[in-house]
VOMI-179361 format. One record per residue (C-alpha): residue number from 1; z, y, x; residue in three letters. Coordinates in steps of 0.2 Angstrom, whole numbers, always signed. Layout:
<recs>
NUM:Z:Y:X:ala .
...
</recs>
This chain:
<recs>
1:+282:+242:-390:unk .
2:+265:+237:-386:unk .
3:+258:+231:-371:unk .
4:+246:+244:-364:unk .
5:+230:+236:-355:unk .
6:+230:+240:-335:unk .
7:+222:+254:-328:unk .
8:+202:+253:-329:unk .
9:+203:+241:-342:unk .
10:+187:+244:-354:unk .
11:+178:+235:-364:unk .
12:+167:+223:-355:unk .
13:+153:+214:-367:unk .
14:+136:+217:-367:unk .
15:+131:+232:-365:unk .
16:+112:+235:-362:unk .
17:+112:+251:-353:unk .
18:+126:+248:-341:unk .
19:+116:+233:-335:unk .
20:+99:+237:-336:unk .
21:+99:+248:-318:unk .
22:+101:+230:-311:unk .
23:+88:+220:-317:unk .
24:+75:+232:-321:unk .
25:+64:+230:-305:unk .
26:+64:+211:-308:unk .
27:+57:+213:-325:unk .
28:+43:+224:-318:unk .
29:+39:+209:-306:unk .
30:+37:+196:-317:unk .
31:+28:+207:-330:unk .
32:+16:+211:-316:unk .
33:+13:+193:-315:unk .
34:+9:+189:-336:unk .
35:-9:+196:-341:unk .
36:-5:+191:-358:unk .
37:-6:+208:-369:unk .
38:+9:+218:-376:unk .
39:+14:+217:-395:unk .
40:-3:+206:-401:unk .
41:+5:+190:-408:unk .
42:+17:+184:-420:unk .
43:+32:+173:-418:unk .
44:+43:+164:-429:unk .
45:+61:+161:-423:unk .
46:+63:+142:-419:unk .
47:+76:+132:-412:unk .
48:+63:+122:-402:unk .
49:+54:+137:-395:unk .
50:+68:+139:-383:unk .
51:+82:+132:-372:unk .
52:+96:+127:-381:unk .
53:+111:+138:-381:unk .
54:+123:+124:-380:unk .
55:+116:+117:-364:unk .
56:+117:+135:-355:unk .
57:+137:+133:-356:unk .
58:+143:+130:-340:unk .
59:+154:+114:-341:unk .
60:+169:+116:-343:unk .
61:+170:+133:-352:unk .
62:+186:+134:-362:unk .
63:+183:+140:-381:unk .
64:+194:+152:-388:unk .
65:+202:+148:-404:unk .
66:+216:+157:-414:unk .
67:+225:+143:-406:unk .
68:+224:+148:-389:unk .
69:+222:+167:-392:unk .
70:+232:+177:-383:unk .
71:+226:+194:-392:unk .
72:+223:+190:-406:unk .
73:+215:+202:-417:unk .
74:+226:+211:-428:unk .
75:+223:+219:-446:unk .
76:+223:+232:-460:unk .
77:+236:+223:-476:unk .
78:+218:+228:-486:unk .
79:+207:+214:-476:unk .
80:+211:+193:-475:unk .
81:+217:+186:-459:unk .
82:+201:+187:-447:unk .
83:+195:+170:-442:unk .
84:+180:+167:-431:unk .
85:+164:+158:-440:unk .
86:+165:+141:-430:unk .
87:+151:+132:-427:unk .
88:+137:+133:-426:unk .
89:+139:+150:-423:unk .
90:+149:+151:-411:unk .
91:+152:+145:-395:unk .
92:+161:+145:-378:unk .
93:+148:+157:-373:unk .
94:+147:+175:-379:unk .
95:+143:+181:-396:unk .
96:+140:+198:-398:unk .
97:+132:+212:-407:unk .
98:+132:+206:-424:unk .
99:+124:+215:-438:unk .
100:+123:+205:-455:unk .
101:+108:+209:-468:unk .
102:+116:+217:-487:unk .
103:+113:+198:-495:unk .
104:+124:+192:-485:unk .
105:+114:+178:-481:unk .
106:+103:+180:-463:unk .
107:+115:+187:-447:unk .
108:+109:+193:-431:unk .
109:+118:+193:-415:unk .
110:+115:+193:-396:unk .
111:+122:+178:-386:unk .
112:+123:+176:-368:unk .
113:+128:+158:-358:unk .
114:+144:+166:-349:unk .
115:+151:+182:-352:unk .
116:+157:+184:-334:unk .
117:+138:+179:-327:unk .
118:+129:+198:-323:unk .
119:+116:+199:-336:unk .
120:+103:+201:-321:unk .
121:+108:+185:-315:unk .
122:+106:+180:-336:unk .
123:+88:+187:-341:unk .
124:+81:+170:-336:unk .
125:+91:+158:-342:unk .
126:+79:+155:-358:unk .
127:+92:+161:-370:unk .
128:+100:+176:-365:unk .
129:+96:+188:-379:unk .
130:+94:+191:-399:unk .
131:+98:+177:-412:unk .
132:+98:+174:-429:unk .
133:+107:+161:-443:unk .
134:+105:+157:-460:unk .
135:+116:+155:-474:unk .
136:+116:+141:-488:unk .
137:+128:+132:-499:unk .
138:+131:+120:-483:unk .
139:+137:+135:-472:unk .
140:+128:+143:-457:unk .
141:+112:+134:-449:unk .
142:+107:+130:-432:unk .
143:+104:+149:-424:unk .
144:+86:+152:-419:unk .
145:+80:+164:-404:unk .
146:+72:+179:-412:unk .
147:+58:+180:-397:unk .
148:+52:+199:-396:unk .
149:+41:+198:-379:unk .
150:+25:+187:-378:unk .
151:+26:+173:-369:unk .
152:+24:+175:-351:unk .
153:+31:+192:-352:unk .
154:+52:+196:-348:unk .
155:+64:+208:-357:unk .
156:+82:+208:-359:unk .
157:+84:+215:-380:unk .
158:+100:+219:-389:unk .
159:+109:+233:-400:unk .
160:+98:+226:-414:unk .
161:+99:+231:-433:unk .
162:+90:+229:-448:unk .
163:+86:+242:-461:unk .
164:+76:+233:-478:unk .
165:+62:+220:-468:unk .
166:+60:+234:-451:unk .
167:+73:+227:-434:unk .
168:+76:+240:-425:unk .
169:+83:+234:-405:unk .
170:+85:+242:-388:unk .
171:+75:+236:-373:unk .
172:+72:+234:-354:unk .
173:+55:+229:-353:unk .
174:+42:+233:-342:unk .
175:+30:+250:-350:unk .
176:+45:+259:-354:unk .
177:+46:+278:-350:unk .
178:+64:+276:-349:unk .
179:+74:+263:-343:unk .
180:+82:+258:-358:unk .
181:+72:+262:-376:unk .
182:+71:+260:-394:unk .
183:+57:+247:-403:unk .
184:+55:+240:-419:unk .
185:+43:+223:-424:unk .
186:+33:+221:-439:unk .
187:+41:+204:-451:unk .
188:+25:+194:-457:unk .
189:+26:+177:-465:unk .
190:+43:+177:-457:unk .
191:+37:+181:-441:unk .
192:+41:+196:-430:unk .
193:+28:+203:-420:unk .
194:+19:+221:-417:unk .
195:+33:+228:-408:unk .
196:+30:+247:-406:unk .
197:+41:+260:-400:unk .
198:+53:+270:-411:unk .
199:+47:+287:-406:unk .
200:+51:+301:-396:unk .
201:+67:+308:-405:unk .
202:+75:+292:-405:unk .
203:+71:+287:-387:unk .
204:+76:+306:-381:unk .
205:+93:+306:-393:unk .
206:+101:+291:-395:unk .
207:+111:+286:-379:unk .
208:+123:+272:-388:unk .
209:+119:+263:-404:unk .
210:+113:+267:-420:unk .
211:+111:+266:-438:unk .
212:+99:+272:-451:unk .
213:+105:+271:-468:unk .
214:+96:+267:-485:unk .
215:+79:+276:-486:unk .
216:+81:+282:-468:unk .
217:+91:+297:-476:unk .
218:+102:+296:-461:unk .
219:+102:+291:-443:unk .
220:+121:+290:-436:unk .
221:+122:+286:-418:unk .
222:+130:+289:-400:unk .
223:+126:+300:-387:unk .
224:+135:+307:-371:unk .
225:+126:+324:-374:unk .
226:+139:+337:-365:unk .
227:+143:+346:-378:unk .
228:+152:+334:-389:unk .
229:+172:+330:-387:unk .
230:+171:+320:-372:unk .
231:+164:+302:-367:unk .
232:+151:+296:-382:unk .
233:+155:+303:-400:unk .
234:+145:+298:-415:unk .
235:+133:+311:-421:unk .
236:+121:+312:-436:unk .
237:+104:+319:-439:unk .
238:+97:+321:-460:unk .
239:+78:+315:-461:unk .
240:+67:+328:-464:unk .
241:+48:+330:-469:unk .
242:+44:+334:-449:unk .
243:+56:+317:-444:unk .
244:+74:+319:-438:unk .
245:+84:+335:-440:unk .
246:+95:+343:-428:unk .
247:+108:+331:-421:unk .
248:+126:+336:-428:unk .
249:+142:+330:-420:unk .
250:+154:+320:-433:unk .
251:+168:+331:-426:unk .
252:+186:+327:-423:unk .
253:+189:+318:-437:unk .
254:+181:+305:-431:unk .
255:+177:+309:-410:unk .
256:+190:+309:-396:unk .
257:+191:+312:-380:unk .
258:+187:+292:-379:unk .
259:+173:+283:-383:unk .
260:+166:+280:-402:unk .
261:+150:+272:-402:unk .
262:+141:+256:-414:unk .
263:+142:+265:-430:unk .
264:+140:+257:-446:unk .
265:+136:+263:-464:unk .
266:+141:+256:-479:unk .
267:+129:+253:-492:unk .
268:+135:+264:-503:unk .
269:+138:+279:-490:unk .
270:+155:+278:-492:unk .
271:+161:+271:-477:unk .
272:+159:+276:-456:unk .
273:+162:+261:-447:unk .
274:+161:+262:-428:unk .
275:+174:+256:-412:unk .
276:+184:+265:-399:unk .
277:+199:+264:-390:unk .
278:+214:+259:-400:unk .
279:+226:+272:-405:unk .
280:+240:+262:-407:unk .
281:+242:+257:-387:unk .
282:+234:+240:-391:unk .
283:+224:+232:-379:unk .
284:+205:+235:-377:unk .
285:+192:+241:-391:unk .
286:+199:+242:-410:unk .
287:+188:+246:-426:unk .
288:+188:+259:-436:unk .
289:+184:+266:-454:unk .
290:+184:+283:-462:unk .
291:+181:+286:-478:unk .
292:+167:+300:-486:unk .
293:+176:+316:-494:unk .
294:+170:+326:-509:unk .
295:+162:+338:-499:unk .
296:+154:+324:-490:unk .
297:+163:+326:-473:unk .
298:+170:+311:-466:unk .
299:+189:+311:-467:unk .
300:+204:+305:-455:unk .
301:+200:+289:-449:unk .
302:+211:+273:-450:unk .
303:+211:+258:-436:unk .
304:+207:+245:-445:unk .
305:+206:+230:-432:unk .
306:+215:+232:-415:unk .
307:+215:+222:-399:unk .
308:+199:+218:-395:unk .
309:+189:+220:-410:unk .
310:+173:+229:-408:unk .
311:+154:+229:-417:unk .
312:+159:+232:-436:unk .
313:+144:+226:-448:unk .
314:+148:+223:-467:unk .
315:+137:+216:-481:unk .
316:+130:+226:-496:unk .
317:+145:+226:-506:unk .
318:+158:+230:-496:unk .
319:+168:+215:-496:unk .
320:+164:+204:-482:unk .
321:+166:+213:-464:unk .
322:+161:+205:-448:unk .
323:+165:+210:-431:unk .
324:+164:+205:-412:unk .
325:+181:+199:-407:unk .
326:+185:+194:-386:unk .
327:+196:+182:-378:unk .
328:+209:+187:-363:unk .
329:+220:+181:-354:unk .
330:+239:+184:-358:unk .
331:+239:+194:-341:unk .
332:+222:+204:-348:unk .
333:+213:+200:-330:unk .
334:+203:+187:-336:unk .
335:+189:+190:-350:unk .
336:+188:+169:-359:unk .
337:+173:+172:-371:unk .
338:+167:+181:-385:unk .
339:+166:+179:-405:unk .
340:+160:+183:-422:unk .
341:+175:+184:-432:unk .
342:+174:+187:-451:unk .
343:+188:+195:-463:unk .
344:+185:+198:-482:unk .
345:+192:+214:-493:unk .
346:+207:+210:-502:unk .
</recs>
């Protein structure tokens, strides 16, 4: 019989719009203090443009390990034994939000110093925010701060993803309408910069995270709209020659009465990732994937990674799938740290 999490137990990693209430006057402060203009200048992630995010660690901080895991993540007989990526990756701090590009080759992720610190209490720290690595023949390199404010100015960015050489991420910045909204930057000479908003629609629909699929055919994404199944459910507007179409729920298939939220699409189409409660009475978030049908609804949905495995991502072919995967303690009271775990198709 598995062990049920306690009463109130959710899943507790970054999650932009639950904090952002918190710290949103700050930002308005400090912006009011920076008369360097919005969205002008260009710049390249570089390791020496910020803090390091090895020194922001608290001493002391215990790294989780499979070692010392006491949930450890467990998974479909189709995917390898998950295995976190090491360093330089990862740390005693907290990865999160990964989303890895088609090649293979360039992954994204947010990281924050301590994933018990309140993100108010984070959004100065010089390195709370979205990263990215490389990889080569000799393994992952050195992460580098993807900087989307000009200098002077604060935000606190996440929920990135990438669709062909456009980043789309969420933000609390000052000049927002909302509190929390949607931007994308312009990549030139491997620099991001331009940052614009992402439009009414998206700003006005999507309440969780997102994903547009190849040749912005598709947006998938989450809302808490009241007319859905209960919590967020994933939902899916077709483009159209006027923008995105009417928003259509995914249906019970795939929503519960829990939450579903960060959906992911394969490549191919083929393949609704997202994360939710588990189903099988293990602890925390699990993953999940359901499979298109011939009439091109989305079929019954299989939990693919319980116990604290949340944040699906895969690379173009299918084969290599990376998730966000969090430490507790063996009593569950005490979140440790937080991951990027990666598992290959068998």
């Amino acid at each position: 019989m598995e062990e049920k999490p306690p009463p109130g137990l959710r899943r507790r990693w970054f999650d932009i719009r639950r904090l952002s209430l918190l710290f949103l006057p700050a930002i308005l402060i400090l912006a009011c203090q920076s008369a360097t203009p919005n969205a002008i200048q260009y710049h390249a992630a570089s390791p020496t443009a910020t803090k390091n995010r090895g020194e922001s660690i608290r001493p002391g901080a215990v790294k989780g390990s499979p070692e010392n895991d006491s949930w450890p993540p467990a998974i479909a007989a189709e995917w390898s034994t998950p295995i976190p990526l090491g360093a330089p990756v990862n740390t005693a701090g907290g990865e999160d939000s990964p989303f890895i590009t088609p090649d293979g080759d360039t992954l994204y992720f947010f990281f924050t110093p301590d994933v018990n610190i309140p993100a108010e209490k984070s959004i100065l720290d010089g390195v709370t925010g979205i990263w990215m690595s490389r990889r080569s023949a000799g393994g992952w390199s050195e992460p580098e701060r993807v900087p989307l404010e000009n200098p002077g100015q604060t935000a606190l960015d996440g929920c990135e993803m990438m669709i062909g050489d456009r980043m789309y991420f969420c933000s609390v910045r000052a000049g927002n309408v909302k509190t929390i909204q949607w931007y994308y930057p312009t990549l030139k000479e491997g620099a991001w910069g331009n940052w614009t908003g992402a439009g009414q629609w998206m700003n006005q629909n999507v309440d969780g995270e997102m994903h547009i699929t190849t040749g912005y055919r598709d947006i998938y994404f989450a809302s808490k709209r009241p007319s859905g199944l209960g919590g967020f459910d994933l939902w899916v507007a077709h483009s159209t020659p006027d923008g995105w179409g009417v928003a259509e729920n995914l249906g019970p298939q795939v929503n519960s009465a829990a939450d579903e939220n960060r959906p992911f699409i394969g490549l191919d189409g083929q393949e609704l990732w997202f994360d939710s409660s588990s189903r099988k009475g293990k602890p925390g978030p699990a993953t999940f994937r359901c499979l298109r049908q011939a009439d091109g609804t989305w079929g019954a949905c299989q939990e693919i990674i319980s116990s604290f495995a949340g944040e699906p991502t895969l690379t173009g072919d299918g084969k290599t799938l990376y998730f966000i995967h969090h430490y507790y303690s063996a009593d569950l009271k005490q979140m440790i740290e937080a991951d990027i775990y990666v598992s290959s198709r068998q």
